[in-house]
C-alpha positions in Angstrom: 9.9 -13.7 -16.9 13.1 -15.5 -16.5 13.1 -19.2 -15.4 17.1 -18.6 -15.1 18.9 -20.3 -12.2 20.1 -16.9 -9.8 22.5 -17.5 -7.4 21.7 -18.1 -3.3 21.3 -14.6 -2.2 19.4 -11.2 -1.5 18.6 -8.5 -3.5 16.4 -5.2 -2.0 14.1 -3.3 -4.6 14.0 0.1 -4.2 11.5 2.1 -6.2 11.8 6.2 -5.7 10.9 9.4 -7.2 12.0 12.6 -5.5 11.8 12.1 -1.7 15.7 12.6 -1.4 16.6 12.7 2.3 14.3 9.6 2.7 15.5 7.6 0.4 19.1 8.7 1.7 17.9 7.1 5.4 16.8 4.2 4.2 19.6 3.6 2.4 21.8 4.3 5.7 19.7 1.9 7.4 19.8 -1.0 4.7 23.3 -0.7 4.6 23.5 -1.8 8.1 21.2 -4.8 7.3 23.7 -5.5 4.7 26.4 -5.8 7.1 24.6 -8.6 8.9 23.0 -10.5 5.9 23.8 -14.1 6.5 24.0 -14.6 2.6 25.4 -12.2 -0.2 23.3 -9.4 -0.5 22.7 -6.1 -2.9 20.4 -3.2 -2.9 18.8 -2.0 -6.2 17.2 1.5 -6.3 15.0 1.8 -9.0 14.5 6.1 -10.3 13.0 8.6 -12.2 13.3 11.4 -11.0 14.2 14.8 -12.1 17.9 15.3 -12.9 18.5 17.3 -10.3 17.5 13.9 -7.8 18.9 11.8 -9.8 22.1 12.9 -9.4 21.7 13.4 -5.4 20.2 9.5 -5.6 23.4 8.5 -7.7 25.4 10.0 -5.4 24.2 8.3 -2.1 23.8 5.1 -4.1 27.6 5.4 -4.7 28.2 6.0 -1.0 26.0 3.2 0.8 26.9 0.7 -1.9 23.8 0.4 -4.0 23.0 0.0 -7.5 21.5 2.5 -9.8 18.8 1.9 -11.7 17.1 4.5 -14.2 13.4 3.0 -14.7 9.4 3.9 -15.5 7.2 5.6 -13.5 4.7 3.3 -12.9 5.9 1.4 -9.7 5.2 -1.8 -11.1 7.3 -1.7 -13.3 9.9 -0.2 -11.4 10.0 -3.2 -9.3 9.8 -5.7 -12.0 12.7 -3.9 -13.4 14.6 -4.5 -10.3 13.9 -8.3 -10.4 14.8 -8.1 -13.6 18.5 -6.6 -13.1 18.9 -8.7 -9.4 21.5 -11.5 -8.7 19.9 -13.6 -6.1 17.4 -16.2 -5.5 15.3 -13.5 -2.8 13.7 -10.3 -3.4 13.2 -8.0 -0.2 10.9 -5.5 -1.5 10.8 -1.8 1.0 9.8 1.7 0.0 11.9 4.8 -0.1 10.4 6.3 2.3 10.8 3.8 5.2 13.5 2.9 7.1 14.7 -1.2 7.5 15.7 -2.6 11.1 19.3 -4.2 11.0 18.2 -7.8 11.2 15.5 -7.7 8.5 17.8 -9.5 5.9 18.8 -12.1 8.4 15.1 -12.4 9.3 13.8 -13.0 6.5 16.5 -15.0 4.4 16.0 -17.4 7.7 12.4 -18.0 7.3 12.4 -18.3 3.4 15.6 -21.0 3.7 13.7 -22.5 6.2 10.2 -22.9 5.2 8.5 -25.8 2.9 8.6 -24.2 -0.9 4.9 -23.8 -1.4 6.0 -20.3 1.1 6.3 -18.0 -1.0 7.2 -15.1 1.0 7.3 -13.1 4.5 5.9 -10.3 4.9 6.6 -8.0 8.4 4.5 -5.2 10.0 5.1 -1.4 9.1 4.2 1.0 11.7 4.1 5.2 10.5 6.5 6.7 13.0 5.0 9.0 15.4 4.4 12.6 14.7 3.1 15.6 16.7 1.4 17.1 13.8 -2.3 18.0 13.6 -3.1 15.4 10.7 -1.2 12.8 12.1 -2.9 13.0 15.2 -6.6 12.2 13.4 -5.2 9.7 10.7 -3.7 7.7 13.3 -7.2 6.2 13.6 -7.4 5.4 9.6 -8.0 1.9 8.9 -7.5 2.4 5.0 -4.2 4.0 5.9 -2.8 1.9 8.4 -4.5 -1.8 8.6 -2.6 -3.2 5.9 0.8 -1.6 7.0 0.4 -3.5 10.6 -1.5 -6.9 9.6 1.1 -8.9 9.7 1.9 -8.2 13.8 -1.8 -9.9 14.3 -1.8 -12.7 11.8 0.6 -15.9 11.4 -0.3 -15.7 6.9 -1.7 -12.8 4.8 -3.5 -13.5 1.6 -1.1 -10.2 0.5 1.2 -7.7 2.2 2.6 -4.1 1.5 5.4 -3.7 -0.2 7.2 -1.9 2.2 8.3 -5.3 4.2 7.5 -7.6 1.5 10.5 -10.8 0.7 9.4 -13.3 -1.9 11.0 -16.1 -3.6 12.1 -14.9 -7.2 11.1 -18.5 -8.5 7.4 -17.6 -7.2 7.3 -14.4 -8.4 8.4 -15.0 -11.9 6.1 -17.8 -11.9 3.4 -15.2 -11.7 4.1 -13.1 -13.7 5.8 -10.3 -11.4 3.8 -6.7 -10.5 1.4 -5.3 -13.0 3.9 -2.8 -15.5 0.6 -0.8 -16.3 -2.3 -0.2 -14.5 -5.1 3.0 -13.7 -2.9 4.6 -11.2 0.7 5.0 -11.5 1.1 3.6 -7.8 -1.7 1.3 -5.9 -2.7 -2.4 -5.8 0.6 -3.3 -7.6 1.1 -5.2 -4.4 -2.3 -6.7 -3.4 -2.2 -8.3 -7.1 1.1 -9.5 -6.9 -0.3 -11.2 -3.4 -3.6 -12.8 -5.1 -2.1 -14.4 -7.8 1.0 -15.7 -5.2 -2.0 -17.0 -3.3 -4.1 -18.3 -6.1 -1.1 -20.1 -7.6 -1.0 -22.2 -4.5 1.7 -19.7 -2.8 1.8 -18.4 1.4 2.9 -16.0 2.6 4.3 -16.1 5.9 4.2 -13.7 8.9 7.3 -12.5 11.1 5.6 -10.3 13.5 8.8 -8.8 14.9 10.4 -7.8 12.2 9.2 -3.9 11.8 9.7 -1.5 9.3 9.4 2.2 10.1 7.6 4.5 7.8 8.3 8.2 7.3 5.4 10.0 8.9 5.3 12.8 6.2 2.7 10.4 5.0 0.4 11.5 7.6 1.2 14.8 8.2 -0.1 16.7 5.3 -3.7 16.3 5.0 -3.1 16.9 1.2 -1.3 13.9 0.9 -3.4 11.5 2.7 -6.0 12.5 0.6 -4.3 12.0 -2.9 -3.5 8.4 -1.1 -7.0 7.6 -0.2 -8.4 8.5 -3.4 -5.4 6.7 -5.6 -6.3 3.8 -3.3 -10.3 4.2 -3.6 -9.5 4.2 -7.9 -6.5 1.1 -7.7 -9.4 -1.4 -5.6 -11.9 -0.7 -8.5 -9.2 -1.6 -11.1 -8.0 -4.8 -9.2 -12.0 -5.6 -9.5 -12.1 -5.6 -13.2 -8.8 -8.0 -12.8 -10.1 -9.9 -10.1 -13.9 -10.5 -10.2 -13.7 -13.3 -7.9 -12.8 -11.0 -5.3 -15.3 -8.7 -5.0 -18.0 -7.9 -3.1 -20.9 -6.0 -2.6 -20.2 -2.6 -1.1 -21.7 0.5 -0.3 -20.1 3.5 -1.8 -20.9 6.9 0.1 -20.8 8.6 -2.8 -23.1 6.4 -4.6 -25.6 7.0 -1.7 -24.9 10.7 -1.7 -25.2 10.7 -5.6 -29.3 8.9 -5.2 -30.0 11.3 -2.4 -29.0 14.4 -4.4 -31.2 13.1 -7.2 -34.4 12.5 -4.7 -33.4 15.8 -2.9 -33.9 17.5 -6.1 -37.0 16.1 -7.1 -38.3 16.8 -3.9 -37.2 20.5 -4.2 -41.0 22.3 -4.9 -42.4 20.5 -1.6 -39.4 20.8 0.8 -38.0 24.6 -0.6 -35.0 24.0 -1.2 -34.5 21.9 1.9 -34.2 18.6 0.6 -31.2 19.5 -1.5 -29.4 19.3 1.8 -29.6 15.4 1.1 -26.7 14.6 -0.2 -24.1 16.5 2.5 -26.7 14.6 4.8 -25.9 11.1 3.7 -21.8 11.8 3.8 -22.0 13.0 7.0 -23.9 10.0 8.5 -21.8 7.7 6.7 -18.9 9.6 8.0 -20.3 9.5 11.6 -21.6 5.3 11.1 -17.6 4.6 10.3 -16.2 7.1 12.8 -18.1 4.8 16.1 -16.4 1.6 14.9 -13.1 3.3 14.3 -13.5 4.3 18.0 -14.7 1.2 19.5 -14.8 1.3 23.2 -13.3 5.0 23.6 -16.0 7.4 24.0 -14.1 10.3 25.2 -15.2 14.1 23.3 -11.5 14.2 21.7 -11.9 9.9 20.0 -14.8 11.1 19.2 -14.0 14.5 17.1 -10.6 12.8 15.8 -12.6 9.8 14.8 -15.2 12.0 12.8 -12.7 14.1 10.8 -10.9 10.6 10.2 -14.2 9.2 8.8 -14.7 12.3 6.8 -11.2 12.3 5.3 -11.5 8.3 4.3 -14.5 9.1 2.4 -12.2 10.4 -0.5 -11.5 6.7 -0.9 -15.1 6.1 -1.7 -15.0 9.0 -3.9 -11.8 7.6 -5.8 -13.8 4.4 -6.1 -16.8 6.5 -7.8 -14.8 8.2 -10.0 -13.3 4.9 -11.1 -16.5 3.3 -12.2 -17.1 5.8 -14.4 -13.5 6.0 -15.6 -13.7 2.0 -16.1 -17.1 2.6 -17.9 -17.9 -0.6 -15.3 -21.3 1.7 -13.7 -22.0 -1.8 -11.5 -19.0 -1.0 -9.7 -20.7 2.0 -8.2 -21.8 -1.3 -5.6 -19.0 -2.8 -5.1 -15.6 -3.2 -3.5 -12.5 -5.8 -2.9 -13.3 -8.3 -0.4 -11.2 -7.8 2.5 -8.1 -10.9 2.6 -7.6 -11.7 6.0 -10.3 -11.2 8.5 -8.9 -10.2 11.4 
């Protein structure tokens, strides 16, 4: 990484495949943070799309004042690319897919100018805008989805935030190396690593609670895509494992339970008749009913409790991603375990 001097400034990171109407939104809306940046400011977008994207993202670049960037595909190293080819001293990092409030520049280039130079960044909450569709309606309840998005509303430091309201010093993140350019998934845990390393290098991160980025509820309303996102995440936590041990945890995999109750159910198979092969559907399904009460807390009304059940059922695709990783990893003593959590809440 460079240890060049940059000049006082900030530059946004934009990473984006496809998803053209988003990405055309947010950069609408971080045009008019522009506008109100108390320091020079620039917008990178970072592509690879399909030429047909491309062109519409060159385009709108042209026309909100952004710079085009043809990169990877992993994320990572989309982003690092972006440092790479910025001007200034900040890095605001957001997602194509969200949209920026006005003040979020002025925000954040005011707490980082402000604060001691162990901070090493701000992070602010993201909350999925509000749909009306089926999907959204139960993955609303989603802690996998959703906790890390809005943790910096409750809490005054995170050990790591998303990258979708994420500014860092550039001297801190060059100092650690940047995001991971390669990794088992082309997009998850890029950020919680850049965090851990920011935080083991002596580096905090920084809370403005009122500074919220919107996020595209397409997200949440296609049940297909909230489960390729719970499983990518369920695969990136047992990668970030293997890179840092020190962080994990014992954990109980659903899937690993299901897999020992298949194998019993079968053995049992001549004394039950056939019965005991029900086993494994068994143990998902209590897991999935065990998580769905503590999503629910206090609410025990008939429609919590069905929303919260097909919430827990849908989440289990993140233990599943986990499984599958294990094996993938040939790491088979990952089967029991997980990332500790960060930041208790």
């Amino acid at each position: 990484m460079s240890t060049v001097e940059h000049e006082r400034g900030i530059s946004v990171v934009v990473p984006v495949k496809g998803r053209v109407p988003q990405m055309r939104a947010q950069l609408a809306s971080l045009r008019a943070a522009m506008d109100r940046s108390p320091e020079p400011a620039e917008v990178l977008v970072v592509d690879d799309s399909e030429p047909a994207d491309a062109a519409s993202h060159q385009l709108n670049c042209r026309e909100f004042g952004a710079r085009y960037v043809t990169g990877p595909r992993h994320v990572g190293a989309k982003r690092n690319l972006g440092v790479a080819q910025a001007r200034y001293d900040l890095i605001l990092f957001t997602d194509s897919d969200c949209r920026v409030p006005p003040e979020i520049l002025e925000r954040h280039v005011k707490t980082l100018r402000g604060a001691d130079p162990s901070v090493g960044g701000v992070a602010g909450p993201t909350f999925v805008e509000h749909s009306e569709a089926p999907t959204y309606r139960f993955m609303r309840w989603s802690k996998l989805l959703n906790d890390d998005l809005e943790r910096p509303r409750r809490r005054a430091t995170v050990t790591w935030a998303t990258t979708t309201n994420l500014a860092v010093r550039r001297k801190a993140f060059e100092e650690v190396g940047g995001f991971p350019s390669e990794s088992l998934t082309i997009v998850g845990g890029e950020d919680v690593d850049l965090g851990i390393k920011m935080s083991d290098a002596g580096y905090t991160t920084v809370c403005d609670p009122e500074t919220v980025v919107i996020h595209d509820h397409a997200s949440t309303d296609s049940l297909a895509t909230a489960c390729r996102r719970l499983f990518t995440y369920g695969r990136s936590e047992q990668w970030l494992c293997t890179i840092h041990p020190s962080h994990r945890r014992p954990v109980l995999n659903a899937f690993t339970l299901a897999t020992a109750a298949a194998a019993v159910g079968i053995v049992l198979v001549p004394r039950t008749g056939g019965r005991s092969l029900l086993a494994a559907p068994m143990a998902l399904g209590l897991v999935a009913g065990a998580r769905a009460r503590r999503l629910r807390g206090t609410d025990r009304s008939a429609r919590a409790a069905a929303e919260t059940f097909a919430c827990a059922s849908v989440d289990l695709l993140f233990d599943l991603g986990g499984f599958v990783a294990a094996f993938e990893l040939r790491r088979p003593g990952m089967l029991f375990t997980g990332l500790r959590p960060a930041d208790a809440d």
